[in-house]
C-alpha positions in Angstrom: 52.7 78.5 119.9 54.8 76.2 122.2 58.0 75.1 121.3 58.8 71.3 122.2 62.2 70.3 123.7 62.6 68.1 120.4 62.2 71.2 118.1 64.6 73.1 120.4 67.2 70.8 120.4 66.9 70.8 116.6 67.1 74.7 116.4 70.4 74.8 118.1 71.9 72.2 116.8 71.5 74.0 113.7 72.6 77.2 115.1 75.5 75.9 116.2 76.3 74.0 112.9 75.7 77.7 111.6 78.6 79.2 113.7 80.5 76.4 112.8 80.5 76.4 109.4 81.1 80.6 110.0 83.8 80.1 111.9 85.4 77.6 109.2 84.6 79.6 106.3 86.6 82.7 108.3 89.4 80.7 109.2 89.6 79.4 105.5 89.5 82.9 104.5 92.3 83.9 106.6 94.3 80.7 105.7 93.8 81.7 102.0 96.6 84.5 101.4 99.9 84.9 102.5 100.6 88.1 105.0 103.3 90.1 103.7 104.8 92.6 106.0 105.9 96.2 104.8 107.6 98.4 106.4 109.0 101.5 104.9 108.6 105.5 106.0 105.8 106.9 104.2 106.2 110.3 106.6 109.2 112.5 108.2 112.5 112.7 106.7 112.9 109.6 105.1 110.0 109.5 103.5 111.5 110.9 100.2 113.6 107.5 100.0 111.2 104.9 101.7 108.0 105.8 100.0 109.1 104.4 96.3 110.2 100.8 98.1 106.9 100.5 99.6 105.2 100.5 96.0 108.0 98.3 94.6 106.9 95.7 96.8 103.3 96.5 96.2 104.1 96.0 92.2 106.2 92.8 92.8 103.1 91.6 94.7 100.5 91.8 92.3 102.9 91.0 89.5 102.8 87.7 91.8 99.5 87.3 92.5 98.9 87.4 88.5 101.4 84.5 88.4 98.7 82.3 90.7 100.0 83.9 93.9 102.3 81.4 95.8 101.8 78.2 97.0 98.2 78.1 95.4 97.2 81.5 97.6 97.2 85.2 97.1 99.6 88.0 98.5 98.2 90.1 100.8 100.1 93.1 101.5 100.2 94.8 105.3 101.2 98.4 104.4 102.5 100.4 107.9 104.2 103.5 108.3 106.9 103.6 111.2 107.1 107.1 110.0 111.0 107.6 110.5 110.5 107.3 114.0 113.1 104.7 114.9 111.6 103.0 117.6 107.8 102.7 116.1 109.7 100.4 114.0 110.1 98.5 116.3 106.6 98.1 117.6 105.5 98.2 113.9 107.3 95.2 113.4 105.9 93.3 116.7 102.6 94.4 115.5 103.3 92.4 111.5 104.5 89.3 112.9 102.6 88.9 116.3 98.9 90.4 115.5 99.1 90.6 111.6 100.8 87.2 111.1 103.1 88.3 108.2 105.5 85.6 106.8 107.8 88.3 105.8 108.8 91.8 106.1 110.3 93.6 103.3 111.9 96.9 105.2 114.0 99.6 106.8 115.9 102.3 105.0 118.0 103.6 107.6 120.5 101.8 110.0 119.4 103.1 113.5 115.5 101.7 112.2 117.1 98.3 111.3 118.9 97.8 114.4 115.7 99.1 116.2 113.5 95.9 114.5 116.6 93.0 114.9 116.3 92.5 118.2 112.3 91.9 117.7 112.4 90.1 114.5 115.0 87.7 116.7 112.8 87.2 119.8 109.7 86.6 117.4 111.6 84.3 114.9 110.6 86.7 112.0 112.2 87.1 108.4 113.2 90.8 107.5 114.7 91.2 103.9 116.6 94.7 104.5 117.5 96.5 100.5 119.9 99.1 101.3 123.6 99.7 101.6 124.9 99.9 105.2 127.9 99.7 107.4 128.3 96.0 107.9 129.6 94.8 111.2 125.6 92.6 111.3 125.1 89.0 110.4 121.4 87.9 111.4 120.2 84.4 110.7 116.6 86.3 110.4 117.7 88.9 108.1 118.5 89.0 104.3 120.8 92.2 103.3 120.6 92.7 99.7 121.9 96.4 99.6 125.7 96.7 99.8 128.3 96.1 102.5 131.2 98.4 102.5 133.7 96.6 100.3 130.6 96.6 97.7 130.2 100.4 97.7 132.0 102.6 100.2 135.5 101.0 99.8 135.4 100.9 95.6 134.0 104.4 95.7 136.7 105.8 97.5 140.1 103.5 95.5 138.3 105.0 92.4 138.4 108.8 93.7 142.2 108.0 94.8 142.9 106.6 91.0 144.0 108.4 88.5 140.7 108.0 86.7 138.9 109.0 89.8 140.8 112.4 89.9 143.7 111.2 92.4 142.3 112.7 95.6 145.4 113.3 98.5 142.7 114.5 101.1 139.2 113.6 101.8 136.1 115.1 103.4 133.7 112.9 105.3 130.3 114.1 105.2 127.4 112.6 107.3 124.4 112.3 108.5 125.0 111.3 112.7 124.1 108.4 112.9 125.3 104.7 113.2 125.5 103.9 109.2 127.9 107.0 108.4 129.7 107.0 111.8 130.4 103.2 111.1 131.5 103.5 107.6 133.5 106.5 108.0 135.7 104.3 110.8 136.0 101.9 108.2 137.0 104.7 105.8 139.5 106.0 107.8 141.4 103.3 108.5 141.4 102.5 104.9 143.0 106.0 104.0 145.0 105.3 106.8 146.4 101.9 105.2 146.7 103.7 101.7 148.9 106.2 103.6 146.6 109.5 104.3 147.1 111.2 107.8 144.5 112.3 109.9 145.4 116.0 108.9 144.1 114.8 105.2 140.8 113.8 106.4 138.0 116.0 107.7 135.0 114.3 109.3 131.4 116.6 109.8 128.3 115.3 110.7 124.7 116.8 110.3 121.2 115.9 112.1 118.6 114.3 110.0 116.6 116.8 108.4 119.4 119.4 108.7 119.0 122.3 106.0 121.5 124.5 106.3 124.7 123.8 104.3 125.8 127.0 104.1 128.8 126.6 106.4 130.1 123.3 106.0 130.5 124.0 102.2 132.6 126.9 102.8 134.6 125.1 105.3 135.2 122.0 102.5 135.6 125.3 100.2 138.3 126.1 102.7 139.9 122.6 103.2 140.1 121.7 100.0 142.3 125.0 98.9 145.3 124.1 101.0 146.9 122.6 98.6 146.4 118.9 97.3 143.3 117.7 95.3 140.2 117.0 97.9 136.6 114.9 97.5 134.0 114.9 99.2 132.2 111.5 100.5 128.7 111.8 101.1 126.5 109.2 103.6 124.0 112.0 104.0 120.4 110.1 104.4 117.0 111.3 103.2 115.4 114.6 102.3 118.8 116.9 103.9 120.1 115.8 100.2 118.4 118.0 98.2 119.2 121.6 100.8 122.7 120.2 100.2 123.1 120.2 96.5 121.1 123.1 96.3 124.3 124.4 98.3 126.8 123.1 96.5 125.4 124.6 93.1 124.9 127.7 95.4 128.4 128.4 95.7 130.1 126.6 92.8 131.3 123.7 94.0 132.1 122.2 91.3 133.3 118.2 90.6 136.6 119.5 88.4 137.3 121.2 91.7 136.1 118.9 94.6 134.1 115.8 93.4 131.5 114.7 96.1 130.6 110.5 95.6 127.6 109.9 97.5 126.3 106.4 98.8 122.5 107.6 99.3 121.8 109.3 96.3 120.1 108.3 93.2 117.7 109.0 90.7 114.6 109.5 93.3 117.0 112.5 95.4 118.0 114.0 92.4 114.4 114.4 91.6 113.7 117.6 93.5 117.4 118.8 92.4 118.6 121.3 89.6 121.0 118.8 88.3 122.9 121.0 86.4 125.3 122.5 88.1 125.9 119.3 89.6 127.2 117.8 86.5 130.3 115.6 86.9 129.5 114.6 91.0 129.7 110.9 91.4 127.3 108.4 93.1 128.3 104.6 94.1 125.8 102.1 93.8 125.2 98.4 92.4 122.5 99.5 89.7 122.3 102.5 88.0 118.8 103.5 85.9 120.7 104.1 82.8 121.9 100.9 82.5 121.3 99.3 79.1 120.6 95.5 79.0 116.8 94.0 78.0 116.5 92.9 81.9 116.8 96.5 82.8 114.5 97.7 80.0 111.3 95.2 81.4 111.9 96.5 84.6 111.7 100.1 83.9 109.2 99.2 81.6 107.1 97.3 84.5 107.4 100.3 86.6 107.0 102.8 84.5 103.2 101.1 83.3 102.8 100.0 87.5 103.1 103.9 88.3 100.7 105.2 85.6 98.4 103.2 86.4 98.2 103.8 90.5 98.7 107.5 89.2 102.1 107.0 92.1 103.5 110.6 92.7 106.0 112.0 90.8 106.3 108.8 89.0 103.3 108.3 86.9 104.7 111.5 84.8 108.4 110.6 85.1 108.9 107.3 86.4 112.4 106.5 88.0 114.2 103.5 89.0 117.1 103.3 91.8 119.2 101.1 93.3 117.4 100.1 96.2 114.4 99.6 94.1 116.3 97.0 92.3 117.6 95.5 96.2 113.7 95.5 96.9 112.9 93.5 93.8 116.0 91.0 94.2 115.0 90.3 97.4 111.2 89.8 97.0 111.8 87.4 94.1 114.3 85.1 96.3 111.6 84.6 98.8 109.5 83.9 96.2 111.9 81.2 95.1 113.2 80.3 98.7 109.2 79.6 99.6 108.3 77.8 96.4 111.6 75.7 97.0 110.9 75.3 100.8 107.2 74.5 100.0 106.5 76.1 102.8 106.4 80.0 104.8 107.9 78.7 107.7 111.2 80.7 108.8 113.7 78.6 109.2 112.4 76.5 106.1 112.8 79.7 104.3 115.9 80.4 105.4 117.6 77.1 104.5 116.0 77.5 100.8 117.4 81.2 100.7 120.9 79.9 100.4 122.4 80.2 97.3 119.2 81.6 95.5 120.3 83.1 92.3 118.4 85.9 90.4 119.0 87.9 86.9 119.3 91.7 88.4 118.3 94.6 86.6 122.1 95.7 87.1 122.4 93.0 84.1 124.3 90.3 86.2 122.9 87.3 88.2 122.7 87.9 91.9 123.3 85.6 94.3 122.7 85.2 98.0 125.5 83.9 99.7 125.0 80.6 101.3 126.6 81.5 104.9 126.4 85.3 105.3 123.2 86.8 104.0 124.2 89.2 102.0 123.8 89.4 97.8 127.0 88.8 95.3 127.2 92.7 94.2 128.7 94.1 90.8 130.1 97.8 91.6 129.3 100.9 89.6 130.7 104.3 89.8 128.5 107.1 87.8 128.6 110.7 87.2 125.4 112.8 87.5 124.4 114.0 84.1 122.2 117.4 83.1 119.0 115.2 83.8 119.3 113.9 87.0 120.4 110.1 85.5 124.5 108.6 85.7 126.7 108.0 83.4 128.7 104.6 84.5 132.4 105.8 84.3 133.7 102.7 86.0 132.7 99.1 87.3 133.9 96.0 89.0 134.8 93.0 86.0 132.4 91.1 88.1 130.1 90.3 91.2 131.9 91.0 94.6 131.1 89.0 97.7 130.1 91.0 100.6 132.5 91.0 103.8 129.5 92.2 106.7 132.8 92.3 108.8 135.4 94.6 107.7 139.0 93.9 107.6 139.7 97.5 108.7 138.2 96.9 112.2 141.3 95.0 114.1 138.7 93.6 116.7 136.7 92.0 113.7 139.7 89.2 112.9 138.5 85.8 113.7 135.0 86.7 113.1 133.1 83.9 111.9 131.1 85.0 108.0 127.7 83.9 109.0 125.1 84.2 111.6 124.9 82.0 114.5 121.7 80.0 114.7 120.0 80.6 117.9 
């Protein structure tokens, strides 16, 4: 049968109405949820830190998306692994905001994998909200910081080990990973001894590679150090899985906390997991949120994780769930963007950004957060606790209150005049 020209023109027509409507109905599809970017190590050596943040996120997003989503759309979560390789972080995060179109990356663990993404999340005008303690000497106009800046952890820590409370430590042993977060915070430390009146021959400084193992020398050497006379503690800012090899060591060869008290900045509840706590009784840990808090905002959010990992059967934690402070940084942070975006009406960056300021949110720690409206960083409470038989802290001391975060320390002379918030570019 012949087709006519009139019948033709009619069958493409509708064809191309077709491929129309198809394309429409894909671009409405992809214009219905809102990309969010995450970017945490779910392989290597910092996988035993990262991997929990990732399914905080994952949680606080379908806890969201049972809300209504945001903005009348759903959360779609882009999972990637940068796989503690420092600079596929960096090409991870080109990949979320370039080709995945994320509005947001929740991210990083690790200094060295945060300075790797800010120079890309700057180019590309991204938004990177960053949950652990670090070194400070950073302000980013694209980046939120709601872990700790040294005069919200590393500073406290250390005035507490020098009080009377705190044992009143003369000498001081600090223990790394090498890298830039422990490097950094260790200048900062120093000088702060220094200014409290402790000479260099009072303070020994080791660092260990990532994934390091073997502890068996440097503990006798702080075994050593620590008998010459005046009372000597130990402050950790070893990262990731070389935790565990390292108490292992300490219980090894009975260091104990009556005798040398190690407080460490990366360890919580999750690295105590694979860790006979017991003869570790006593060690300290400096955080802004502690597990065993006790207030009812605490209880729902154990209580949300606790039913979250059960149900996605998560390792480890659908039989014993545990909460940490970086969990808590992760959930803090998510919920301000929530807010920041809901204010802002909008994704957009800078709208976001503007919104951001000033955001306040009731923290698990039990005291409302808030995000500073020049520098970035969150309004911190301090807490000091000892490691008990079950791998959990007892709080033995706290700040009265929030402390604003300085991202440039006072202990670095070339940081006077600095301005306390990040220039717009």
């Amino acid at each position: 049968m012949q087709t006519t020209r009139r019948q033709a023109g009619k069958t493409l027509t509708a064809v191309a109405l077709g491929v129309a409507a198809l394309g429409l109905s894909s671009f409405a599809r992809a214009e219905d949820t809102i990309k969010v970017g995450v970017l945490h190590s779910l392989s290597g050596t910092m996988a035993i830190s990262e991997t929990v943040l990732k399914d905080t996120i994952l949680m606080e997003i379908d806890a969201q998306n049972a809300k209504g989503g945001l903005l009348g759309k759903k959360l779609e979560a882009v999972v990637v692994d940068p796989a503690s390789n420092w600079p596929l972080f960096a090409e991870k995060t080109r990949q979320l905001i370039s080709k995945d179109k994320v509005s947001v990356i929740f991210g990083c663990w690790t200094s060295v994998s945060r300075k790797s993404v800010l120079p890309v999340v700057e180019e590309l005008n991204g938004l990177l909200f960053y949950p652990v303690q670090y070194e400070g000497e950073e302000l980013s106009k694209n980046v939120f910081y709601t872990g700790a800046a040294p005069n919200q952890q590393a500073i406290p820590a250390v005035e507490y080990l020098m009080s009377k409370d705190g044992g009143s430590a003369k000498r001081f042993v600090l223990l790394g990973t090498d890298y830039v977060y422990p490097r950094t915070t260790n200048k900062i430390l120093r000088a702060f001894l220094h200014s409290k009146g402790v000479k260099d021959e009072d303070i020994m400084e080791e660092y260990t590679p990532f994934g390091h193992s073997d502890y068996q020398s440097i503990i006798a050497k702080i075994k050593k150090f620590s008998a010459e006379g005046k009372k000597t503690a130990v402050v950790s800012t070893i990262n990731g899985d070389s935790n565990v090899p390292f108490y292992k060591e300490l219980g090894n060869q009975g260091l104990k906390a009556t005798d040398v008290p190690v407080v460490a900045f990366s360890v919580g509840e999750e690295e105590l997991r694979g860790v006979d706590a017991k003869p570790l009784v006593g060690h300290l840990a400096a955080w802004n949120y502690f597990m065993s808090i006790k207030n009812p905002t605490n209880d729902a959010f154990i209580k949300q994780w606790s039913e979250y990992a059960k149900a996605k059967g998560i390792a480890g934690h659908k039989d014993k769930p545990l909460t940490n402070d970086p969990m808590e940084a992760s959930v803090i942070g998510f919920n301000m963007w929530v807010q920041a975006v809901t204010k802002a009406k909008s994704t957009d960056t800078d709208k976001v950004i503007a919104a951001m300021a000033g955001q306040t949110y009731k923290a698990p720690s039990g005291i409302m957060s808030m995000m500073d409206p020049k520098n970035h960083h969150l309004h911190k409470s301090v807490f000091i606790g000892e490691i008990k038989p079950d791998g959990q802290f007892n709080v033995v001391w706290k700040t009265p209150g929030p402390v604003k975060a300085q991202p440039w320390s006072p202990y670095i002379p070339e940081n006077k005049g600095k301005k306390d918030e990040p220039e717009k570019k």
